[in-house]
PDB file of N, CA, C and O in Angstrom:
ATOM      1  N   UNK A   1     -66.126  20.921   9.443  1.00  0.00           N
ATOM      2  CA  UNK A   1     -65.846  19.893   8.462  1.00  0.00           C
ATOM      3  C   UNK A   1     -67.128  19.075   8.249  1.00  0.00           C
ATOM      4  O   UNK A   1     -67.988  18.841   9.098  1.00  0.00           O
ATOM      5  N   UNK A   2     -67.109  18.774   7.272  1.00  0.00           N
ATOM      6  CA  UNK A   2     -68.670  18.197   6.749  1.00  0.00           C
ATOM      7  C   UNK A   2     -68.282  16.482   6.710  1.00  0.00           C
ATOM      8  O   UNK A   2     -67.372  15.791   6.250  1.00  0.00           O
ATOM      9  N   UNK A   3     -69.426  16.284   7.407  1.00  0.00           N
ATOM     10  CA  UNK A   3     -69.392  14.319   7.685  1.00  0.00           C
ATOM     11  C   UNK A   3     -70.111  13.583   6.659  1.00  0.00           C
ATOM     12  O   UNK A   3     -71.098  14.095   6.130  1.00  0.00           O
ATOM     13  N   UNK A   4     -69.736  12.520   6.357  1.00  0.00           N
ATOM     14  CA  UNK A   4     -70.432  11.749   5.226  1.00  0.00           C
ATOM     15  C   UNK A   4     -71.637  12.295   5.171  1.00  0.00           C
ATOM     16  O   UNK A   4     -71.735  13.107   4.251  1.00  0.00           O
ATOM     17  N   UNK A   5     -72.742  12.131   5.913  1.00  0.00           N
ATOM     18  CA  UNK A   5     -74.138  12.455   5.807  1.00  0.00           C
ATOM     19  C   UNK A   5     -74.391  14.055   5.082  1.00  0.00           C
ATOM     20  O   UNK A   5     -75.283  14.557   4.398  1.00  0.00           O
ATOM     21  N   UNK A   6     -73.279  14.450   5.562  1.00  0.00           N
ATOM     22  CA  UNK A   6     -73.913  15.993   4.734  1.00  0.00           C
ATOM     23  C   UNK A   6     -73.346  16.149   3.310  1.00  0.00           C
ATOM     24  O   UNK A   6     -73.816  16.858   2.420  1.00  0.00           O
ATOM     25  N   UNK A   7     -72.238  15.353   3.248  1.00  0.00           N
ATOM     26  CA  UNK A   7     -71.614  14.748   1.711  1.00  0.00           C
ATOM     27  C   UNK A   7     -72.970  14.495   1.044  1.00  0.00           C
ATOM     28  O   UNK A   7     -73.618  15.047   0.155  1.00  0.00           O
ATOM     29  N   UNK A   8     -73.115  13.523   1.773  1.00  0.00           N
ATOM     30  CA  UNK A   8     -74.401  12.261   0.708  1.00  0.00           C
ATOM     31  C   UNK A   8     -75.645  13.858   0.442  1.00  0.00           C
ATOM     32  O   UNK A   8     -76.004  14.184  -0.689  1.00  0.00           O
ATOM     33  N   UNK A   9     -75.917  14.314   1.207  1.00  0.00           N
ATOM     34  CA  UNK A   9     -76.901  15.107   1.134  1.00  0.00           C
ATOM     35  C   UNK A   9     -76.832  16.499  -0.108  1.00  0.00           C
ATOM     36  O   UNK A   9     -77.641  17.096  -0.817  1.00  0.00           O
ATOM     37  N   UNK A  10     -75.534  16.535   0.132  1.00  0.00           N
ATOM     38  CA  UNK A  10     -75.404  17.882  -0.975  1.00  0.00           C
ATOM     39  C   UNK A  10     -74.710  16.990  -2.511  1.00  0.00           C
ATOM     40  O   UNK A  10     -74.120  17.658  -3.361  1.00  0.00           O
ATOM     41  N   UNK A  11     -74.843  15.840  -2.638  1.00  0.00           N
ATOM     42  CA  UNK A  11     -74.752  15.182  -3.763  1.00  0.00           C
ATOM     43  C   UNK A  11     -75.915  14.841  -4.253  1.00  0.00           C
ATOM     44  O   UNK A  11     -76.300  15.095  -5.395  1.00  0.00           O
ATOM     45  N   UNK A  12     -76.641  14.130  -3.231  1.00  0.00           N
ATOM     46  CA  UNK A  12     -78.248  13.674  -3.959  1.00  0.00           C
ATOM     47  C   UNK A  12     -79.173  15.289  -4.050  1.00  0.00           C
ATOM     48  O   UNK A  12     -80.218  15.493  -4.667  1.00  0.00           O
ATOM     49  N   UNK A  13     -78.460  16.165  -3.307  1.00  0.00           N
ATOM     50  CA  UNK A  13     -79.389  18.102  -3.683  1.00  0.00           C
ATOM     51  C   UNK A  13     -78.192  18.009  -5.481  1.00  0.00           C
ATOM     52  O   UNK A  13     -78.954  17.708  -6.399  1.00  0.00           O
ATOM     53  N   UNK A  14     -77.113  18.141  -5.867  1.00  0.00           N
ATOM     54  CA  UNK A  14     -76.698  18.378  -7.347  1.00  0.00           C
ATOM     55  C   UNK A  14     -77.361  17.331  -8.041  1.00  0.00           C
ATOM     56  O   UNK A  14     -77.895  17.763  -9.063  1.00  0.00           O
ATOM     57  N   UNK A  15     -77.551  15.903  -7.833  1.00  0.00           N
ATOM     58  CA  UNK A  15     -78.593  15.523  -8.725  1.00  0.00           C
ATOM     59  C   UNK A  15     -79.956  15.532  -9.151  1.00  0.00           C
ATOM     60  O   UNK A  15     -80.563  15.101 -10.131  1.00  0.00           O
ATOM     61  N   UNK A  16     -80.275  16.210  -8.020  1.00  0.00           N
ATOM     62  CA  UNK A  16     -81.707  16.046  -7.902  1.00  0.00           C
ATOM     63  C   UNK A  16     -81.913  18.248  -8.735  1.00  0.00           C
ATOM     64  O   UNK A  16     -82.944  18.700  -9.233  1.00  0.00           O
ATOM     65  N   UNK A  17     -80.994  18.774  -8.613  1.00  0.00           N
ATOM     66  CA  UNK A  17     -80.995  19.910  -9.401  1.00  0.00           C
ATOM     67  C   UNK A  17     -80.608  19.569 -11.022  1.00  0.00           C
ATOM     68  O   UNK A  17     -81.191  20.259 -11.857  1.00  0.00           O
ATOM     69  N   UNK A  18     -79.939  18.849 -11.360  1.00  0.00           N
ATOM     70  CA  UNK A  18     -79.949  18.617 -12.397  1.00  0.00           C
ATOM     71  C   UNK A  18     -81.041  17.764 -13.268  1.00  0.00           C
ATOM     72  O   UNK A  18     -81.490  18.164 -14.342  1.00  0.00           O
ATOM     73  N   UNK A  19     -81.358  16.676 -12.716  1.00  0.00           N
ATOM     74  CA  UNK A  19     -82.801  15.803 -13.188  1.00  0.00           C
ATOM     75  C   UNK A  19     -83.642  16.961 -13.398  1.00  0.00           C
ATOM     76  O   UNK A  19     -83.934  17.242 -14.560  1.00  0.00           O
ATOM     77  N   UNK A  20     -84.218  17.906 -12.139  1.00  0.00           N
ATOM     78  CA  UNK A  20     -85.186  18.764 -12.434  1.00  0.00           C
ATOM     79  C   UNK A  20     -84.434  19.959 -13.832  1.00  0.00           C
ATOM     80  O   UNK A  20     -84.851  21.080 -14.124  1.00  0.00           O
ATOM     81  N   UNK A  21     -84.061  19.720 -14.028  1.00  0.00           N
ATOM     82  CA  UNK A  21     -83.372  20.976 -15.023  1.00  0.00           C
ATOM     83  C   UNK A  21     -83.196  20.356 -16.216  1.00  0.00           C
ATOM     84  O   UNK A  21     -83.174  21.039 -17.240  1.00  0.00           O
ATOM     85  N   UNK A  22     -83.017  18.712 -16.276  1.00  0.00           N
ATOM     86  CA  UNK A  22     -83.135  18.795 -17.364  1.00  0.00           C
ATOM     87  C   UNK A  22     -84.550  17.812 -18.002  1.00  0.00           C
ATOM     88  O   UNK A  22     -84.387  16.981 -18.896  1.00  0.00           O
ATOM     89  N   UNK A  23     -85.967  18.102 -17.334  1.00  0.00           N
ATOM     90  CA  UNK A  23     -87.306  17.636 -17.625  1.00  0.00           C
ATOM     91  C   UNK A  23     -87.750  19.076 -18.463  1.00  0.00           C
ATOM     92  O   UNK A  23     -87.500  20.247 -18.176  1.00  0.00           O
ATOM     93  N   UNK A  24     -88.656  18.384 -19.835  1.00  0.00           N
ATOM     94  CA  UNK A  24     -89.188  19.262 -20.456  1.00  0.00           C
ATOM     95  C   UNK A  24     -90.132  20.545 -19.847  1.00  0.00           C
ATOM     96  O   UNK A  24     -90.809  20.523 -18.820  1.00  0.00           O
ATOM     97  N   UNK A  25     -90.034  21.192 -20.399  1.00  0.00           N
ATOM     98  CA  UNK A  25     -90.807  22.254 -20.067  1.00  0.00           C
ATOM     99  C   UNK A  25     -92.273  22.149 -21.034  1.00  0.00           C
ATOM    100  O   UNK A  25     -92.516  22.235 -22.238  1.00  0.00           O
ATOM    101  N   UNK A  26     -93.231  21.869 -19.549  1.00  0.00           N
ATOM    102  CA  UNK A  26     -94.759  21.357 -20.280  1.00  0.00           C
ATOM    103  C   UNK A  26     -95.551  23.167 -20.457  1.00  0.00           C
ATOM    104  O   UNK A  26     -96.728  23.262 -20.805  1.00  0.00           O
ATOM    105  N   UNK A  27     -95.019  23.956 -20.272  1.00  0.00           N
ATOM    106  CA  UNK A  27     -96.311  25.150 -20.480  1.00  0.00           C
ATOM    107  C   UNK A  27     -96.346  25.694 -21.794  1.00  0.00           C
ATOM    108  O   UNK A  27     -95.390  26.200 -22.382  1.00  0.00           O
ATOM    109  N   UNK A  28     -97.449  25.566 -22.195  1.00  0.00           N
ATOM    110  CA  UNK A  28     -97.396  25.708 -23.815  1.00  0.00           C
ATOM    111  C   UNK A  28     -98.376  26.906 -23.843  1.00  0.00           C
ATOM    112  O   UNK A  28     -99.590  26.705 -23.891  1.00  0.00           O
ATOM    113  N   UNK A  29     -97.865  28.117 -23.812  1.00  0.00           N
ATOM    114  CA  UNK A  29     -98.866  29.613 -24.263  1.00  0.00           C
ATOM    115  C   UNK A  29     -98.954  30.102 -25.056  1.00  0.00           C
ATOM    116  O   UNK A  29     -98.245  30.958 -25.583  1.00  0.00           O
ATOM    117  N   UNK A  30    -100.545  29.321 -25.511  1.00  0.00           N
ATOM    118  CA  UNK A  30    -101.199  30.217 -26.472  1.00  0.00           C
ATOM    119  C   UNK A  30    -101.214  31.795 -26.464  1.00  0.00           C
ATOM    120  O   UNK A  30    -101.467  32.346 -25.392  1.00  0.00           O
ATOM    121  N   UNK A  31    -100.905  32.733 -27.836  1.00  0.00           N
ATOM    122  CA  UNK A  31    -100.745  33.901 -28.103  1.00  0.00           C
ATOM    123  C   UNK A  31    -101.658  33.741 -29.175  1.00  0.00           C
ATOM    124  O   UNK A  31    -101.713  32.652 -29.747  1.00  0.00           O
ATOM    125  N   UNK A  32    -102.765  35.182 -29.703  1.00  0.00           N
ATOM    126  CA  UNK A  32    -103.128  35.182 -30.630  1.00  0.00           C
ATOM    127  C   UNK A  32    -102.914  35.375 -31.557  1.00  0.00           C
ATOM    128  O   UNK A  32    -102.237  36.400 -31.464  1.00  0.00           O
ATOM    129  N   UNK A  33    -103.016  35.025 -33.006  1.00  0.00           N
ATOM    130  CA  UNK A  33    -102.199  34.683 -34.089  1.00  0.00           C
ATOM    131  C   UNK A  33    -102.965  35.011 -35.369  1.00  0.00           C
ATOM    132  O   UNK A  33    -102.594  34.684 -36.496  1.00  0.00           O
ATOM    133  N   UNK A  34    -104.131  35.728 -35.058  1.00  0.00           N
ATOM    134  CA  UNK A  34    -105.102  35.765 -36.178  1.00  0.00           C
ATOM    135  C   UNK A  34    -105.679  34.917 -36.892  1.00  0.00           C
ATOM    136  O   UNK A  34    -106.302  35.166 -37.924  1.00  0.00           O
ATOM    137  N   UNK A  35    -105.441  33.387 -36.180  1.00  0.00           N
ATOM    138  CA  UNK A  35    -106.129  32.172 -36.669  1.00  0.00           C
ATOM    139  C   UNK A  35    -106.681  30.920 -35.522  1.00  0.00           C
ATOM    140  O   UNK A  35    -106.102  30.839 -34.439  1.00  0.00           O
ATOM    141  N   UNK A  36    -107.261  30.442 -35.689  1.00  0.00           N
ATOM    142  CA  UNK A  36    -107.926  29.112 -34.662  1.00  0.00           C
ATOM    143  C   UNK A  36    -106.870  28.242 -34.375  1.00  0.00           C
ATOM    144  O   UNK A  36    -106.819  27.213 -35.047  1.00  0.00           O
ATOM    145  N   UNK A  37    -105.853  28.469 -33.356  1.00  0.00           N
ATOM    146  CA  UNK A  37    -104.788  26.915 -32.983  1.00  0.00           C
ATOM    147  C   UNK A  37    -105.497  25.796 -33.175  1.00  0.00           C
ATOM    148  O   UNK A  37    -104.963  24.946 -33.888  1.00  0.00           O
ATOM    149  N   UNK A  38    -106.488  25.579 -32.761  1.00  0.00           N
ATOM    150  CA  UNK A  38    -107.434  24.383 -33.490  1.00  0.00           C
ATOM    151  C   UNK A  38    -107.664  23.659 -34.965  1.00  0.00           C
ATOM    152  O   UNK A  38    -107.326  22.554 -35.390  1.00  0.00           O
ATOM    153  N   UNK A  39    -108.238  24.539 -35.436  1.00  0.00           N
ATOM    154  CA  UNK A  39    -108.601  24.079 -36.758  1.00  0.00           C
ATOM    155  C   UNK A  39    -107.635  25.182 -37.973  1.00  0.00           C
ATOM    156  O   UNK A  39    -107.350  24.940 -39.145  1.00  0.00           O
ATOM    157  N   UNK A  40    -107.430  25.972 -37.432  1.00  0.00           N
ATOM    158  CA  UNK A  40    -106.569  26.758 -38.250  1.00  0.00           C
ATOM    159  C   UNK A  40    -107.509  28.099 -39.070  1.00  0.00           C
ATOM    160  O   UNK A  40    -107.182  28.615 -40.139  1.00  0.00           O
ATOM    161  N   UNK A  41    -108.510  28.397 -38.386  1.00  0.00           N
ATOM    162  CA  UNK A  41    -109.394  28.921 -39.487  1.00  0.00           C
ATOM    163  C   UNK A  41    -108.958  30.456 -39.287  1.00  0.00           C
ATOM    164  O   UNK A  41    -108.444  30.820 -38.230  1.00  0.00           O
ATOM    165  N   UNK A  42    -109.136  31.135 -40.114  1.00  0.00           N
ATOM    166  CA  UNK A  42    -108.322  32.382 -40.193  1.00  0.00           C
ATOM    167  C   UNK A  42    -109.593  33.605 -39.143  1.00  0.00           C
ATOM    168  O   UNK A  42    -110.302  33.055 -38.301  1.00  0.00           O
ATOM    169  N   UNK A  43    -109.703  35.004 -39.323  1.00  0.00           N
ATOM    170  CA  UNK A  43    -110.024  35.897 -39.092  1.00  0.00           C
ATOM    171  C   UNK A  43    -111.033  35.683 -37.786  1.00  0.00           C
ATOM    172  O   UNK A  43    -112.261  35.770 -37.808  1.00  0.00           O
ATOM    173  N   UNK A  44    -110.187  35.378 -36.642  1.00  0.00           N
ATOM    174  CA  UNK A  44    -110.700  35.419 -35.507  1.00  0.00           C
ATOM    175  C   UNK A  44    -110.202  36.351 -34.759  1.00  0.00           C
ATOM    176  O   UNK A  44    -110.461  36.079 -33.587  1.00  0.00           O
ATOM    177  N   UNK A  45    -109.453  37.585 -34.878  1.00  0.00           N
ATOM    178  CA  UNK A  45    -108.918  38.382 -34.505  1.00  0.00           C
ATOM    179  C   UNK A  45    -108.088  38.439 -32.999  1.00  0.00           C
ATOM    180  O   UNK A  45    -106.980  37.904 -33.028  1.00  0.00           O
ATOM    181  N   UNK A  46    -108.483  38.991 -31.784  1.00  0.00           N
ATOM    182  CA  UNK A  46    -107.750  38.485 -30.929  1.00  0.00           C
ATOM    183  C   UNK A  46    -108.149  37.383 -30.139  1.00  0.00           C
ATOM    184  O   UNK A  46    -107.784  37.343 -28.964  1.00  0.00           O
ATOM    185  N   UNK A  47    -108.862  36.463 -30.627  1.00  0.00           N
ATOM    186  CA  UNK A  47    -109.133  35.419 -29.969  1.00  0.00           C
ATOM    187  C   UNK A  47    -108.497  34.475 -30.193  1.00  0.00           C
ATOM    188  O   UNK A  47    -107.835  34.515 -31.230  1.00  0.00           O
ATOM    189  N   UNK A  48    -108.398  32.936 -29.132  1.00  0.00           N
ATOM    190  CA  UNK A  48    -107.348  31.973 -29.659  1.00  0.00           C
ATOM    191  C   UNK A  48    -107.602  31.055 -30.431  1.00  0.00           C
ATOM    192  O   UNK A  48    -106.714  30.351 -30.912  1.00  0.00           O
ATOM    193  N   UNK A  49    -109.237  30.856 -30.762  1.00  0.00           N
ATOM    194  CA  UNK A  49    -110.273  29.666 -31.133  1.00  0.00           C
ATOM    195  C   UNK A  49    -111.175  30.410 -31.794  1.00  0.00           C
ATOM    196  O   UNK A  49    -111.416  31.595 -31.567  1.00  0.00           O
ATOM    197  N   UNK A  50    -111.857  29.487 -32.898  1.00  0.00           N
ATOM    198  CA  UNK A  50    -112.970  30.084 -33.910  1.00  0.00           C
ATOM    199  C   UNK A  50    -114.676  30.294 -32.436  1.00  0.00           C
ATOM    200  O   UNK A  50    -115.299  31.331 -32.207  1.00  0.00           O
ATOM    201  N   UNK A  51    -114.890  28.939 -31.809  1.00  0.00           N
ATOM    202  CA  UNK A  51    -115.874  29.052 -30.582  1.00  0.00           C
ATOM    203  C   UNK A  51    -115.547  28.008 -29.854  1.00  0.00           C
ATOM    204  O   UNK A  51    -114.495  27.394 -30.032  1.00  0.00           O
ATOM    205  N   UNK A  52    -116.663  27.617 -28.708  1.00  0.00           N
ATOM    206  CA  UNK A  52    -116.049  26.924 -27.782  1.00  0.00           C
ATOM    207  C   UNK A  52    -115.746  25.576 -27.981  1.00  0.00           C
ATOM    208  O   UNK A  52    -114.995  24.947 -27.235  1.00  0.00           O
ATOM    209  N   UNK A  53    -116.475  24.967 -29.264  1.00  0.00           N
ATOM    210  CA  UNK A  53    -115.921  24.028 -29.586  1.00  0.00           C
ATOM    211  C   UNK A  53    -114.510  23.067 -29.773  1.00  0.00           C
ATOM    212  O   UNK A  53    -114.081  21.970 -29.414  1.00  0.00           O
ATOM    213  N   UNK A  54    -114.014  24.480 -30.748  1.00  0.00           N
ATOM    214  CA  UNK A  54    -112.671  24.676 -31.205  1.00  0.00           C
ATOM    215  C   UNK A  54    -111.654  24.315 -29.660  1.00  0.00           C
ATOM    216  O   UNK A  54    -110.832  23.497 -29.246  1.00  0.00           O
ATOM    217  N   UNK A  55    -112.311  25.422 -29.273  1.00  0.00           N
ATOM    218  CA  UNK A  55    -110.980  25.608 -27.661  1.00  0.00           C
ATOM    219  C   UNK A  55    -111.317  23.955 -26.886  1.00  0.00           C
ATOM    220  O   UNK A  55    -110.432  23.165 -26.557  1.00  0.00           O
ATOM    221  N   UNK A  56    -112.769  23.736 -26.728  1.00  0.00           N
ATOM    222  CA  UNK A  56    -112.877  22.233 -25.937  1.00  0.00           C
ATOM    223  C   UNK A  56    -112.265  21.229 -26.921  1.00  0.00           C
ATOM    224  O   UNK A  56    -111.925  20.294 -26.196  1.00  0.00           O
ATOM    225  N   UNK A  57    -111.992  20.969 -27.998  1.00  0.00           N
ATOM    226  CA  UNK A  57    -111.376  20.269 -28.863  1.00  0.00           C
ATOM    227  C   UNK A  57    -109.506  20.394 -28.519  1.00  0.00           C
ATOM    228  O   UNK A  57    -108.661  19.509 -28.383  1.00  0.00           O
ATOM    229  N   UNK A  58    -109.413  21.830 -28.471  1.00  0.00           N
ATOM    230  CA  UNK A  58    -107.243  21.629 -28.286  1.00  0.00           C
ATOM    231  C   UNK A  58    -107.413  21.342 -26.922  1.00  0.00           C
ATOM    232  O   UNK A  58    -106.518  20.715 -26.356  1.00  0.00           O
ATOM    233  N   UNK A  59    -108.313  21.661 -26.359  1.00  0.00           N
ATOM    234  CA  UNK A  59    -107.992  21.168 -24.496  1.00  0.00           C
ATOM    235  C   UNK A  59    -108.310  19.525 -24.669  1.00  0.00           C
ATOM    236  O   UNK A  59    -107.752  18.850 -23.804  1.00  0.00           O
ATOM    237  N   UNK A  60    -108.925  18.944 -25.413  1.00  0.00           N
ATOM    238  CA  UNK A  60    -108.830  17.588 -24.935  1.00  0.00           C
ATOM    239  C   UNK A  60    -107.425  16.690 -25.229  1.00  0.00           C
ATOM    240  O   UNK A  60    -106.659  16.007 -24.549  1.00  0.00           O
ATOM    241  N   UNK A  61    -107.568  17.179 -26.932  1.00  0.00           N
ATOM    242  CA  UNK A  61    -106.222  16.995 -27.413  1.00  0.00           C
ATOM    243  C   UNK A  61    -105.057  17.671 -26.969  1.00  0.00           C
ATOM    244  O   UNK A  61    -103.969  17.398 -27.478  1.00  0.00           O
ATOM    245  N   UNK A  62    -105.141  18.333 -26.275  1.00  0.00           N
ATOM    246  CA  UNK A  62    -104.085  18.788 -25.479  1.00  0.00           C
ATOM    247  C   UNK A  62    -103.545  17.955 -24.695  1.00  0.00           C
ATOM    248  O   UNK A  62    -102.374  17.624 -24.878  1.00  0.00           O
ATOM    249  N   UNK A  63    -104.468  17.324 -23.412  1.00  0.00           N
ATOM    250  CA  UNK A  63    -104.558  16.687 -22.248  1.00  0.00           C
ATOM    251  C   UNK A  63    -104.142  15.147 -22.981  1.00  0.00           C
ATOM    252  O   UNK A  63    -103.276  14.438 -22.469  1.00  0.00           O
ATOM    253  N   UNK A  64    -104.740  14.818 -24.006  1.00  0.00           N
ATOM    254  CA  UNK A  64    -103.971  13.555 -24.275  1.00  0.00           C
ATOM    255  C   UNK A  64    -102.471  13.704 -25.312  1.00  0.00           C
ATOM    256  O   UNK A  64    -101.904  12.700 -25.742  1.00  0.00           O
ATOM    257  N   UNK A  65    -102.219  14.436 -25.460  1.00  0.00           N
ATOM    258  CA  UNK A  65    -100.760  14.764 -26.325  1.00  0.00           C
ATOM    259  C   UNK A  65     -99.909  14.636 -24.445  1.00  0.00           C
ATOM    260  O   UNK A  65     -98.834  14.037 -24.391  1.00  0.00           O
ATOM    261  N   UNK A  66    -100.313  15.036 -23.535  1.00  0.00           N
ATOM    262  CA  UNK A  66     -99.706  15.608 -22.411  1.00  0.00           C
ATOM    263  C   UNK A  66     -99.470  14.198 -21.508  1.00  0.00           C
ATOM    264  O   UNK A  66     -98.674  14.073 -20.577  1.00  0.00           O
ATOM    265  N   UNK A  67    -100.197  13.383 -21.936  1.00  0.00           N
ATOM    266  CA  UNK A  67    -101.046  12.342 -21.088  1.00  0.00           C
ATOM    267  C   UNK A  67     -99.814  11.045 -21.760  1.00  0.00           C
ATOM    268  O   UNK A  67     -99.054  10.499 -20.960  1.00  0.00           O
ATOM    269  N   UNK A  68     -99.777  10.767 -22.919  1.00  0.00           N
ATOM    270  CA  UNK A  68     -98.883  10.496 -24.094  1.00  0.00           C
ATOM    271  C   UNK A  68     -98.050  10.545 -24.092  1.00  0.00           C
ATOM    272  O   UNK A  68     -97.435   9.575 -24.533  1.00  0.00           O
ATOM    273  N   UNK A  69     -97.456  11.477 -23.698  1.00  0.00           N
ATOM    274  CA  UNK A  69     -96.145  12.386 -23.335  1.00  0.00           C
ATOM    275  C   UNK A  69     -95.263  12.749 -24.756  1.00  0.00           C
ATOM    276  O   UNK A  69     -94.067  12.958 -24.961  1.00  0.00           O
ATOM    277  N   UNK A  70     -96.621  12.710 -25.733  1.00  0.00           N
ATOM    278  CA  UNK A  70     -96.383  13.311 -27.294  1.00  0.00           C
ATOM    279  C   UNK A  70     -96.023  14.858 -26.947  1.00  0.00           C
ATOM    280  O   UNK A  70     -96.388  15.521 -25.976  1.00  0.00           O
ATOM    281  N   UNK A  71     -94.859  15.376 -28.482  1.00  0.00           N
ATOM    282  CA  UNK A  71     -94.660  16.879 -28.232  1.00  0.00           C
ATOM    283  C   UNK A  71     -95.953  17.511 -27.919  1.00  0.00           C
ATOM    284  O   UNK A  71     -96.863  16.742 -27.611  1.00  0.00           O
ATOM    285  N   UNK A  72     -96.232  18.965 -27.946  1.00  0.00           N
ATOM    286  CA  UNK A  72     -97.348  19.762 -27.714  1.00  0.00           C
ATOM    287  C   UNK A  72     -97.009  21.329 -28.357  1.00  0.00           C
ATOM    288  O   UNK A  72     -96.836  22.421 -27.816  1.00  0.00           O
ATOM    289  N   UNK A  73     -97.003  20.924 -29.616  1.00  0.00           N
ATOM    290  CA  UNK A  73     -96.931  21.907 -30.673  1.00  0.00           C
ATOM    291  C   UNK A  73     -98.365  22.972 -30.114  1.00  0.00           C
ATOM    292  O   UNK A  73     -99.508  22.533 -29.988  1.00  0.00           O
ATOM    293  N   UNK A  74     -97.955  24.399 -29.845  1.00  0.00           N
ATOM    294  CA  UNK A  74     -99.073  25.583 -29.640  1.00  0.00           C
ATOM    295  C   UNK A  74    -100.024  25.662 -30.460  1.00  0.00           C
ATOM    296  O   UNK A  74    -101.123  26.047 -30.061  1.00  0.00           O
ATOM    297  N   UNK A  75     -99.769  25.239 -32.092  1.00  0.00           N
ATOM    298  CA  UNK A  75    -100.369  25.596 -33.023  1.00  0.00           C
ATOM    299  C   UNK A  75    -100.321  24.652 -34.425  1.00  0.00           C
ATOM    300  O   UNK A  75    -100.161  24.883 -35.624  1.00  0.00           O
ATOM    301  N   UNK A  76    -100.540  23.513 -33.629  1.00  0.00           N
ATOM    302  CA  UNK A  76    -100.175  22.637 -35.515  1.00  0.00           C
ATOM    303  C   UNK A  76    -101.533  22.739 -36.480  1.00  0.00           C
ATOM    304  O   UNK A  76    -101.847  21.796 -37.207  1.00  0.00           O
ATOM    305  N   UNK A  77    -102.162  23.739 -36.431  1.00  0.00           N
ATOM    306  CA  UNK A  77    -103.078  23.167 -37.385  1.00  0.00           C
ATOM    307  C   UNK A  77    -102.669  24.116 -38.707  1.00  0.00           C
ATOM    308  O   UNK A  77    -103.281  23.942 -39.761  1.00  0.00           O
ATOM    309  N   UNK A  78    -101.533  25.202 -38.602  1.00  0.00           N
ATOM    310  CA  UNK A  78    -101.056  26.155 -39.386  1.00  0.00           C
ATOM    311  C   UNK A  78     -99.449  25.807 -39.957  1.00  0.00           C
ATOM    312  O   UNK A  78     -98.874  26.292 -40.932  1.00  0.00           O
ATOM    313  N   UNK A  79     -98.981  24.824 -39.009  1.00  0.00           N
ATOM    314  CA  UNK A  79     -97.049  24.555 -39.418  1.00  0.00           C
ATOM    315  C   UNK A  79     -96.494  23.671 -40.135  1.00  0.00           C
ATOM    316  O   UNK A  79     -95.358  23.198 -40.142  1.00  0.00           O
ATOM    317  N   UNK A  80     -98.313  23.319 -41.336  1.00  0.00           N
ATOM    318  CA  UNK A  80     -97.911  22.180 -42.281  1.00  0.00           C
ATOM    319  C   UNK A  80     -96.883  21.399 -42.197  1.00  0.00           C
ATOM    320  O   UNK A  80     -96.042  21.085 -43.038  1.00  0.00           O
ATOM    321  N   UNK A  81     -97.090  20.964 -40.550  1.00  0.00           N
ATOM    322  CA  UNK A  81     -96.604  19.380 -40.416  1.00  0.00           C
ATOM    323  C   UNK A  81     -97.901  18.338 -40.298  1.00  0.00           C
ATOM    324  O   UNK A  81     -99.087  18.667 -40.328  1.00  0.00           O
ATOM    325  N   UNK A  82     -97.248  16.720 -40.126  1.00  0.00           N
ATOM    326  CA  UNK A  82     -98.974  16.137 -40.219  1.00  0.00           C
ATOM    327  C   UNK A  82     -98.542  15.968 -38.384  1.00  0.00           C
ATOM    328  O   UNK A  82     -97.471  15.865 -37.786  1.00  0.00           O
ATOM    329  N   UNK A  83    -100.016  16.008 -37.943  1.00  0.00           N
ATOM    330  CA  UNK A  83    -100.519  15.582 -36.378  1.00  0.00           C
ATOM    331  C   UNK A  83    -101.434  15.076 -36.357  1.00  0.00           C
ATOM    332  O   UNK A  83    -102.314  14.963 -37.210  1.00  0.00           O
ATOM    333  N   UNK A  84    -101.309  14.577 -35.032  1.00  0.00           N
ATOM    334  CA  UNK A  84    -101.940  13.314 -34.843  1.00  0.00           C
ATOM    335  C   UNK A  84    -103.762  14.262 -34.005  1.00  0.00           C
ATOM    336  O   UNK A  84    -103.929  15.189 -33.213  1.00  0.00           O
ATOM    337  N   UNK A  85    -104.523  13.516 -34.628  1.00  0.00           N
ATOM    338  CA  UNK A  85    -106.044  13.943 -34.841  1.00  0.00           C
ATOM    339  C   UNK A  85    -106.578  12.959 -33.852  1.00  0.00           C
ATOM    340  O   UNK A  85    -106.684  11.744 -34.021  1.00  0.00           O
ATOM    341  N   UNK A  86    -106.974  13.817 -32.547  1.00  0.00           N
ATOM    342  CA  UNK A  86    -108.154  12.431 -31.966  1.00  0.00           C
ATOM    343  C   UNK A  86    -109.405  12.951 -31.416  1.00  0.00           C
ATOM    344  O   UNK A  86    -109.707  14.007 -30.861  1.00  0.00           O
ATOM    345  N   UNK A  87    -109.908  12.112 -31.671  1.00  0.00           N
ATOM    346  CA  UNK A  87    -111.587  12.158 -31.544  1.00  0.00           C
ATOM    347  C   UNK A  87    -112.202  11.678 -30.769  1.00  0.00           C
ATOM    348  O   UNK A  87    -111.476  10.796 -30.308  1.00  0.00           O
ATOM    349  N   UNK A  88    -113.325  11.654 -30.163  1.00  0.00           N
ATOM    350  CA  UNK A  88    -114.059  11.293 -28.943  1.00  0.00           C
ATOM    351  C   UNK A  88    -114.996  10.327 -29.332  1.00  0.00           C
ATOM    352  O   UNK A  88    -115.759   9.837 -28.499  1.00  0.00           O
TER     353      UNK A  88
END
């Protein structure tokens, strides 16, 4: 027979499974798309970025969309919505 303490214990384990279950899911994987997730520029073939610029540009803006705790769209520079642009 289970005593308060192991009560309390397998109640705060179902909440503590549910909190974790229901936090966003932060991994956002880039796939190549035949365009720059960055800037959007077309015929880069299987790459994810036009050069390293491009890629050091979504990693910063990445890290502050993340930082923010703004969505983290894979690819807004193609899903003619407006986003938010930041600069160094």
């Amino acid at each position: 027979m289970a005593d308060e303490a192991d009560l309390a214990f397998y109640a705060e384990q179902g909440h503590l499974s549910q909190a974790l279950a229901a936090q966003p899911q932060h991994g956002v994987v880039l796939k190549p798309a035949g365009y720059c997730h960055n800037c959007g520029g077309a015929d880069v073939g299987v790459r994810l970025f036009c050069d390293s610029d491009c890629a050091a540009d979504w990693e910063y803006q990445d890290t502050l969309r993340r930082k923010l705790g703004l969505r983290r769209d894979p690819s807004p520079a193609t899903h003619g919505r407006v986003t938010m642009t930041f600069t160094r």
